[in-house]
Structure formats: C-alpha cells, structure tokens
C-alpha positions as CSV (number, residue, x, y, z in Angstrom):
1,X,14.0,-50.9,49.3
2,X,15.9,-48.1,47.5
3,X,14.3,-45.7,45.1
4,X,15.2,-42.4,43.6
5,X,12.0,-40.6,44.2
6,X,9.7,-42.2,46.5
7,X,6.4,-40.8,46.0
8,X,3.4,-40.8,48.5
9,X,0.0,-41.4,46.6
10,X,-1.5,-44.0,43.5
11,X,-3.9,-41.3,42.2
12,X,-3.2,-39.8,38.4
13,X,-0.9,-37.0,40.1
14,X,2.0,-40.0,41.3
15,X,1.0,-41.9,38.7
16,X,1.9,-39.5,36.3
17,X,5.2,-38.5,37.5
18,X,6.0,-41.7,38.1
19,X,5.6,-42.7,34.6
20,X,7.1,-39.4,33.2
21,X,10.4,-40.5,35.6
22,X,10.6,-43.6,34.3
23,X,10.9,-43.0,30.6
24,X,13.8,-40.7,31.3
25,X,15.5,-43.7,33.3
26,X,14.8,-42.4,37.0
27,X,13.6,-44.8,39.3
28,X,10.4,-44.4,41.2
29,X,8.3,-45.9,43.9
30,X,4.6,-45.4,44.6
31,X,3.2,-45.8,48.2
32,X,-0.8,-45.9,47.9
33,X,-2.9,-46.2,51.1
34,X,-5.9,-47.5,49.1
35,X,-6.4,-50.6,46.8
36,X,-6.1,-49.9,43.1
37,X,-10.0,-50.8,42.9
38,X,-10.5,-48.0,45.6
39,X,-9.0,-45.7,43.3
40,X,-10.3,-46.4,40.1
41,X,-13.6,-46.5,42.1
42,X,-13.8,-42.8,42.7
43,X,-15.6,-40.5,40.5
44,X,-14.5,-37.6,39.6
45,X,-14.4,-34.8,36.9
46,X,-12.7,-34.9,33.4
47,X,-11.9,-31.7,32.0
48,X,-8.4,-31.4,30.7
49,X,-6.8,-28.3,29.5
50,X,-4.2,-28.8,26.8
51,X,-1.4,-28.9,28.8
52,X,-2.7,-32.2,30.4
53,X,-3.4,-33.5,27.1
54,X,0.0,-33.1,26.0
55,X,1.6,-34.8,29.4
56,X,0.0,-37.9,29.3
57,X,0.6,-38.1,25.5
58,X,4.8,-37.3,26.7
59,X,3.9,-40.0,29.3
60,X,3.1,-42.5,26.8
61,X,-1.0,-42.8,28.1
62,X,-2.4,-40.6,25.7
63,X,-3.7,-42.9,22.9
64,X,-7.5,-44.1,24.4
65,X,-7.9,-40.6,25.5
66,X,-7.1,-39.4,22.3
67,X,-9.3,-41.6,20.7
68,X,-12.2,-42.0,23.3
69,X,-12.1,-38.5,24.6
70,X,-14.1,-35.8,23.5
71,X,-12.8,-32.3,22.2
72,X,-14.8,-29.4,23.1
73,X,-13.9,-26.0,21.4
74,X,-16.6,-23.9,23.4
75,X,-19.3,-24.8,26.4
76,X,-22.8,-22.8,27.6
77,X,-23.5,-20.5,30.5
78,X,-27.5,-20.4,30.8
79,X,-29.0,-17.9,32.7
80,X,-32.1,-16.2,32.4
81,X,-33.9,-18.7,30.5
82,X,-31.0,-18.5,27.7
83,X,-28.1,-19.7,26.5
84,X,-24.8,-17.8,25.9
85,X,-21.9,-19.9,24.4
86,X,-18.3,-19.5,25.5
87,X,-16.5,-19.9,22.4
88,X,-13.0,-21.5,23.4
89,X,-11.8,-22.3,19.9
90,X,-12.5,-18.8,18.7
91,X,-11.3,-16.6,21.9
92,X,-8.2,-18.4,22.3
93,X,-6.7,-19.0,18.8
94,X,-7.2,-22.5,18.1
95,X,-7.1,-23.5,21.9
96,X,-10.1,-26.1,23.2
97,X,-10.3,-28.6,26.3
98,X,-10.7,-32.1,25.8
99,X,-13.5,-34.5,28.2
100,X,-12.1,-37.7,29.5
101,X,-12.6,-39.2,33.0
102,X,-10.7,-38.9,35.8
103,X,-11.4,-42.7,35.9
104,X,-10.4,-43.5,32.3
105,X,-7.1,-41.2,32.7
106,X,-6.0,-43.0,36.3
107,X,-6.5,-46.4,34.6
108,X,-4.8,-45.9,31.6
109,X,-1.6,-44.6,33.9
110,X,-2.1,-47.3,36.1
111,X,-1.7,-49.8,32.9
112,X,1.4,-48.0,31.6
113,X,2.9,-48.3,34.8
114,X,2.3,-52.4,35.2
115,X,3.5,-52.6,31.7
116,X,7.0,-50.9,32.3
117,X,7.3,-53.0,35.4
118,X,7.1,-50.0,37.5
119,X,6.2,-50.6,41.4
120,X,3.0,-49.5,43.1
121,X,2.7,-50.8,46.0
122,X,-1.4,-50.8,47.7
123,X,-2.6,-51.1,51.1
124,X,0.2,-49.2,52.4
125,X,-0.8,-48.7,55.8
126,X,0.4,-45.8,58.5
127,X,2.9,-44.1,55.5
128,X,5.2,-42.2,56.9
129,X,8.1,-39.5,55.7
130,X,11.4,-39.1,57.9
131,X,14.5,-37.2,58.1
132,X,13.0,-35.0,55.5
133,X,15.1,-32.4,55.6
134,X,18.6,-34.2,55.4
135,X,20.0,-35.5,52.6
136,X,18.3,-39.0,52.9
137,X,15.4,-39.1,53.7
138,X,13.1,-42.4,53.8
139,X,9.6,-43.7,54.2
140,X,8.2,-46.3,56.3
141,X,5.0,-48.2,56.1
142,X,2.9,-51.3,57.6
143,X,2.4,-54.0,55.4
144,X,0.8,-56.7,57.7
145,X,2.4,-56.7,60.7
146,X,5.5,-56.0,59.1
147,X,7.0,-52.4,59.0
148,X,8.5,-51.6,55.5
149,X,11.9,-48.7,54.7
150,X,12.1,-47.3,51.1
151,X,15.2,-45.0,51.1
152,X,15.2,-42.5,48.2
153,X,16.9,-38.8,47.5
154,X,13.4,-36.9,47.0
155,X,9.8,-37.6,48.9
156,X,6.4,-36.2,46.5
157,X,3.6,-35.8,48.7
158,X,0.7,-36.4,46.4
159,X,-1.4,-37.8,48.9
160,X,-4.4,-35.4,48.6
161,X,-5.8,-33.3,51.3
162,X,-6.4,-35.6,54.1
163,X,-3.0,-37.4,53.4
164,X,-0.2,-37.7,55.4
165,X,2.5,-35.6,53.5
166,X,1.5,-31.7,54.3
167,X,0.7,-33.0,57.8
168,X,4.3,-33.8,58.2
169,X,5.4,-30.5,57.9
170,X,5.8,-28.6,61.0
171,X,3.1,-26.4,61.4
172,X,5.2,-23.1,61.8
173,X,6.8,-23.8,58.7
174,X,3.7,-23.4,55.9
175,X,0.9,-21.9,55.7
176,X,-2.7,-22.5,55.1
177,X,-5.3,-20.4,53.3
178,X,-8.9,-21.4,53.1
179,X,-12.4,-20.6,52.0
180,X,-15.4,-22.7,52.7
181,X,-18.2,-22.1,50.4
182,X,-22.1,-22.9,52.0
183,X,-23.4,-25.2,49.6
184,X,-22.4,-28.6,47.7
185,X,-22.9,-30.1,44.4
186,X,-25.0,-33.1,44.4
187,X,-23.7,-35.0,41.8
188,X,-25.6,-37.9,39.7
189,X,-23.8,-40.1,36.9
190,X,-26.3,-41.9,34.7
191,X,-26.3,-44.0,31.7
192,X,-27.9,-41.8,29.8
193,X,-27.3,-39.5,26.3
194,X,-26.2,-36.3,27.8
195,X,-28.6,-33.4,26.8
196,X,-26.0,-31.3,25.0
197,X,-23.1,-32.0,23.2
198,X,-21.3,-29.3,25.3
199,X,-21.4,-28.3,28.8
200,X,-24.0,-26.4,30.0
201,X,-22.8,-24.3,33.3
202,X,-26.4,-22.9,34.6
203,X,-27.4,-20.0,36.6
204,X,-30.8,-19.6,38.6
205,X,-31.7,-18.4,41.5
206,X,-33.1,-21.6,42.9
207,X,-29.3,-22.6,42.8
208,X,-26.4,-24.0,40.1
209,X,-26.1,-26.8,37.8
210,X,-24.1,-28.6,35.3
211,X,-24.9,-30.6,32.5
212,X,-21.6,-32.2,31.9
213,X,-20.7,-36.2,30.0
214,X,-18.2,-38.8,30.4
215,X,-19.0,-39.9,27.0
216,X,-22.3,-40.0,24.3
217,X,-23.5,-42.6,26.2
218,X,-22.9,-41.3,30.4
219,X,-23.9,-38.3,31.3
220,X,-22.7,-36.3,34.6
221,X,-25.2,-33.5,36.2
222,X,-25.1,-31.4,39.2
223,X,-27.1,-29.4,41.5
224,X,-26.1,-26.8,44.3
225,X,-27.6,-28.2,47.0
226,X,-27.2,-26.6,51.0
227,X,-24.5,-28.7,52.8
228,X,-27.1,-29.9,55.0
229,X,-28.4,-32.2,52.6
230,X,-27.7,-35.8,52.4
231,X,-27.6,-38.0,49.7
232,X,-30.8,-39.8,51.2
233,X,-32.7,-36.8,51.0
234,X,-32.7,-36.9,47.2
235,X,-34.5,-39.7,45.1
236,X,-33.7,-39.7,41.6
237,X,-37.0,-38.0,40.4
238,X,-36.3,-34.8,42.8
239,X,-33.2,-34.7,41.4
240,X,-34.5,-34.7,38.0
241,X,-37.3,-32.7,38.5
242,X,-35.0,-30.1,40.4
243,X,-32.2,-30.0,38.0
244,X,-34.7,-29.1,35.2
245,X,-36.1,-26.4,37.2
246,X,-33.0,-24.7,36.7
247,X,-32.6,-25.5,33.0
248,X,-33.7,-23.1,29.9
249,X,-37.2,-24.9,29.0
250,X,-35.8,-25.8,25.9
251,X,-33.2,-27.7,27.5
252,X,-34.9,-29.8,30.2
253,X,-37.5,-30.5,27.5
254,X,-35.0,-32.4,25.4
255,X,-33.5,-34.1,28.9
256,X,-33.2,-37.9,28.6
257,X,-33.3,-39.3,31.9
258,X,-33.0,-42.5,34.1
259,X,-31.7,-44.5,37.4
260,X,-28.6,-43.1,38.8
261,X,-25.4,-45.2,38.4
262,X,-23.4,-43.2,41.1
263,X,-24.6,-40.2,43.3
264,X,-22.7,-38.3,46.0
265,X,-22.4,-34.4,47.8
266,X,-19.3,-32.9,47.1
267,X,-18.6,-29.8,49.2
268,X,-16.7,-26.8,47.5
269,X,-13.6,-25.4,49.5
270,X,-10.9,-23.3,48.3
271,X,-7.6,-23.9,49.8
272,X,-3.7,-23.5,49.2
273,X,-0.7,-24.5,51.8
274,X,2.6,-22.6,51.1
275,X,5.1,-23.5,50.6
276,X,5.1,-26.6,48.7
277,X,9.0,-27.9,49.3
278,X,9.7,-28.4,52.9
279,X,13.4,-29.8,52.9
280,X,13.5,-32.9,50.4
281,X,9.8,-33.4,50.3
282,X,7.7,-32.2,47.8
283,X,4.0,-31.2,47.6
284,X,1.8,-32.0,44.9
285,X,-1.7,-31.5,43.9
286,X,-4.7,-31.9,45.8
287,X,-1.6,-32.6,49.2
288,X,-1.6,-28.3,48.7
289,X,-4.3,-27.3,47.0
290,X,-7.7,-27.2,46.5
291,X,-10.5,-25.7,44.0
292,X,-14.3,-25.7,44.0
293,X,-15.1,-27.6,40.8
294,X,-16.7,-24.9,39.0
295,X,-13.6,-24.0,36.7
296,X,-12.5,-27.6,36.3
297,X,-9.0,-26.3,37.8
298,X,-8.5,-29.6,40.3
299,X,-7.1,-32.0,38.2
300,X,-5.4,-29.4,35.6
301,X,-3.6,-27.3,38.7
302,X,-1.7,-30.9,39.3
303,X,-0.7,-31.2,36.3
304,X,0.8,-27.9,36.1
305,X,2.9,-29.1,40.0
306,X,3.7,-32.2,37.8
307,X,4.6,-30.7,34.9
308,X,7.1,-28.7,36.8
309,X,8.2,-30.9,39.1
310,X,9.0,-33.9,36.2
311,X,11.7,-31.1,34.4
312,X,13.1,-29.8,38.0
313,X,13.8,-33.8,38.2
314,X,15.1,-34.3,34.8
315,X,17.5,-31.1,35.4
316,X,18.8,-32.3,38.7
317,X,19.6,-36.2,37.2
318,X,20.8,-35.2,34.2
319,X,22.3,-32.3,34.4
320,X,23.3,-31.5,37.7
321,X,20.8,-28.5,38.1
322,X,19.1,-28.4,41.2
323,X,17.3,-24.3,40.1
324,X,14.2,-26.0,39.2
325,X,14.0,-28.0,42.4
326,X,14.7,-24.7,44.7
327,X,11.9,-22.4,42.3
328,X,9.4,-25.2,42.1
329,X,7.4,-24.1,44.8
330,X,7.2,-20.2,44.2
331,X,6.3,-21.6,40.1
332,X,4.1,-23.6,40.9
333,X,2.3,-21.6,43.4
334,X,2.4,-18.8,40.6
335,X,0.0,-20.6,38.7
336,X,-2.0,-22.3,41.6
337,X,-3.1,-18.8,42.9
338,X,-4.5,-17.9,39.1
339,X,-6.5,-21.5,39.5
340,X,-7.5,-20.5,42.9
341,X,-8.6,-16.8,41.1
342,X,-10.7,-18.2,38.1
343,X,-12.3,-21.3,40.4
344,X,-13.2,-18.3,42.9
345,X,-14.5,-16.0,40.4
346,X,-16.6,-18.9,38.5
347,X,-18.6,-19.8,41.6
348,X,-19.0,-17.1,42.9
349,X,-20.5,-15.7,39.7
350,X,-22.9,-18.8,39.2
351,X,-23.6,-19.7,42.3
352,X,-26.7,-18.5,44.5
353,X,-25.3,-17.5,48.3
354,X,-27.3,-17.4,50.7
355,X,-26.3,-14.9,52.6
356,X,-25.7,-12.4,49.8
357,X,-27.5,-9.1,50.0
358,X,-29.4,-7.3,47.5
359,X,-26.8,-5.8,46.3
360,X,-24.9,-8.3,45.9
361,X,-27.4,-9.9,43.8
362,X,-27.1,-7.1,41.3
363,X,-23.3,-7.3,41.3
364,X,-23.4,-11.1,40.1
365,X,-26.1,-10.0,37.3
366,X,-24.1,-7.5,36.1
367,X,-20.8,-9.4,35.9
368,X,-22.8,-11.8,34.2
369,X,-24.0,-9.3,31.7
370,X,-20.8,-7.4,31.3
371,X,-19.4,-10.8,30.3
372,X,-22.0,-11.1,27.4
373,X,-21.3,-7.5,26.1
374,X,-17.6,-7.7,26.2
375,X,-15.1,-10.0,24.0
376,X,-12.3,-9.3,26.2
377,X,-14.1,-10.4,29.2
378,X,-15.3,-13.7,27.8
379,X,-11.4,-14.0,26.2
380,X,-10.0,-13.7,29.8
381,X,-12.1,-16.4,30.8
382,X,-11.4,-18.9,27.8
383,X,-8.0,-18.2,28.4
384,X,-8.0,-19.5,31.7
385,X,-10.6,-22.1,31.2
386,X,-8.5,-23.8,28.7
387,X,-5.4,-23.3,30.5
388,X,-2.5,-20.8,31.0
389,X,0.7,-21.6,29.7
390,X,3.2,-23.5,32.4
C-alpha cells in the first residue's frame, strides 16, 4: 500500500488528523494495534478547550458534541469547607470549555472516517517505522502471518506513551523529562445525576477529588488515593463514603449515589520527549507528552500537536512550504511546556503530598488564598484552563 501520511495510532489524535487530511484531498492511512471496540472501550476525560471545539467542527465531527455536550463558563475549587467559583466566562472575555467524552469524541471521528471511506486498519500487530530519516520512509506490520508495507512521504507517531513510535528514535537523539507524582486518582463512573452542574475540583487534607459528568445522567468522581492501592481495595461504599469526606457538607449531602459502571487507578506522571520530529516521523500527543489530569491538558495539548501539524501538512501539499514542517516541533513544544506548567501547578496546589513538610503545607494554603484575593491570579488560571491560543 501507498499512502501520503501513514499515521501510527486509531485514538482521537490520528483520527483527527486523519480526517482533517482528508477533506483537504491528502491521503491518509491509520495503523491501530488495538480493535476499534478496545478503543472506544477506554475511559477517559472530556474537557475540551475551544480550540478543540473548533477542530472537530473544521473536521466535520462536531455536530453531536455540539448538541450533546455540555458548555461550562466557570467550575468550583472547595477547600476549607467552601466553595470558590472560577469564573471562565467572566475572566477570559467570553471564553468557556465545553464537557464531552473522550469516548463520544473518538466515536464520532471514527464514524466520519468510515463514512469518507477512509482506511483504518485494527489489529495491526508488531508496527514498525523504517528508513525514517530518508526520503521514503515505510511501515510494516503483521496481519496474520502475513507481514504488511505501507509506503508514504510522512510517518505521525500518535501511538501514545507505550507505543512504538518515540521508541524508534535513537536514544541519543531526544530527550526525556519526567516527574512521577506519589499518588493516583481512583476513578468511578456511575449512572447517576452528577452533584453539581459544574466541576467541583476539591481540596482536603485527607487527599483530592473531583466531581466531574459525562452528561446529566453519568457522573465521573475521583479520589487521590496512594499508588499502593488497588482497585480491589475499594468497594463502592468506601469510595462513596471517602469521596464525601472530602466534600463541603453541603455538597456530599446533596450526593446522589449508586453501583459503579467503570472504576480504575490512574497514576499521575508528567512527562515531555524532545524533540518531536526525528527525520520524517512525527510525534504526536500522548507518543511525547504527558500531563497529570488535574488541568484537563491531556487531550487539549494533542490537539494543539494536531492543530499544527494538519497546517504544516496543508502548507507542504499545497503550497510547497515545508517551514511549518521544520518549526513544528519547537511550536508545538512551546505550548506543551505551558500544559506541562499549569498541569504541574494544579496538582501540586490541590493535591496532599506526602512527603511535604510543614512548610510546605503553608505554601499550598497560601497559594490557595492568594488565588481568592487576586483577579489576576484566578485570570491566569482561566486563561490557561480554557486554552491558550495555538
């Protein structure tokens, strides 16, 4: 097979550039280890900045999320047995963030994409990227006992962490930056009214949580949990019971609660690869960079590597102009490292460490309160939670 951009990964991140290429008329092929059910299967968060919004409406995908996803013009940080509202709307002129799954947002590209006829191939097994660094470089994978070639000018890693596309770079050509945090967020989707309209990001000293929604009917909540902790240690009544503890009375009062649909332990890592272009291959998202979840940068950050990498494409096909293909990595790496910033600062302002020291302690409080007292300092932080510009 021959392609024009072969790209390594069936998550939203390929997906999306794969549809974005194709309404321009450049041809695409998607390599996904997993089965589409896998894919669709995995839950994950769905807070999109505006910028998102706006490429999957480019992409053609935006018109269930428009109508089924939620806008949110501010969300709630309690601490201290309050509540202090962040309001987005107001600090950012107009700006706001809108709720749709991960799940929802995948399937929808994932639609678009059998509609145009466009090929995703599944079960790709032992991908591959050669001769990356010449002018024609190819991929191989097992299908069967059959070994498969797709030929194509440009390879996009968007593979994810543990995918094969960053490992393929030699080692003493990038370089890896990392922070493990020491906890986890236990994570529990129910089919339940959520207890707030808005997000609730909470702060107490037994640990974090989250009251977040997929819609009015599925609700989303986490708890910081050590990552010693299994999922088997928690039933869903200590989960309950321990997620109120850390709610405002008010709140967990007015907590509707029931059986867990999904649960899992997520552990929170910070982590950035540079550069993200080694010869004709191209890194994207999670493949070279990842946030905690606090700031809901994950999925937005790959947007931003798709957003740029969709018009560096565009300029080299149709115009001839390779610039945005030789400054994609230092762009998009611009903005990554302000993701990286605001996930950083987010968790470790909410979060409980446990090897913090007094003072310590009293640092986080009074960041916490010099947010409250200052309309700059809760600007900054609208700003970045709805999204910087690309």
């Amino acid at each position: 097979m021959k392609t024009q951009v072969g790209i390594i990964g069936g998550g939203p991140s390929g997906l999306l550039l794969s549809q974005l290429l194709h309404l321009q008329g450049i041809d695409t092929i998607i390599l996904e280890q997993r089965s589409r059910e896998y894919v669709l299967g995995r839950i994950r968060a769905g807070v999109l900045e505006q910028g998102f919004a706006d490429l999957m409406r480019e992409a053609q995908c935006g018109e269930r999320m428009d109508s089924e996803g939620e806008i949110h013009d501010g969300f709630y940080i309690a601490h201290d047995g309050i509540k202090d509202r962040v309001d987005l709307h107001g600090l950012t002129n107009g700006n706001s963030v809108v709720v749709y799954g991960q799940t929802e947002l995948t399937r929808d590209l994932y639609e678009a994409r059998e509609k145009a006829g466009g090929i995703v191939i599944h079960n790709a097994e032992d991908v591959k990227p050669h001769d990356i660094t010449s002018d024609a470089p190819y991929l191989t994978y097992r299908s069967g006992d059959e070994i498969k070639r797709v030929d194509c000018d440009y390879i996009v890693g968007a593979d994810g962490f543990h995918g094969v596309s960053r490992k393929s770079i030699p080692r003493d050509k990038i370089q890896e930056f990392e922070r493990v945090y020491p906890f986890g967020w236990l994570g529990v989707l129910s089919r339940t009214k959520p207890v707030s309209p808005e997000l609730i990001y909470a702060k107490h000293e037994r640990g974090f949580a989250l009251c977040s929604l997929r819609s009015q009917v599925l609700s989303r909540y986490y708890i910081q949990v050590p990552l010693t902790d299994s999922v088997e240690d928690w039933s869903d009544d200590a989960f309950w019971a321990e997620l109120k503890a850390r709610l405002p009375e008010d709140v967990a009062n007015e907590m509707t609660t029931g059986p867990s649909i999904e649960k899992s332990i997520a552990p929170l890592r910070s982590f950035v690869a540079e550069p993200m272009r080694y010869g004709n291959m191209f890194l994207a998202g999670d493949a070279a960079h990842i946030v905690p979840p606090t700031g809901a940068r994950g999925l937005n950050s790959a947007a931003s590597d798709i957003y740029y990498l969709y018009h560096a494409m565009l300029d080299h096909y149709k115009k001839g102009d390779d610039k945005g293909l030789e400054d994609y990595s230092a762009k998009a790496l611009a903005r990554v490292w302000k993701g990286q910033r605001f996930s950083w600062w987010m968790t470790t302002l909410l979060h409980s460490f446990p090897d913090n020291s007094d003072f310590d302690n009293h640092l986080q409080q009074t960041d916490l309160e010099y947010l409250f007292s200052s309309e700059s300092a809760q600007k900054s932080l609208a700003e970045n939670y709805v999204g910087l510009p690309f």
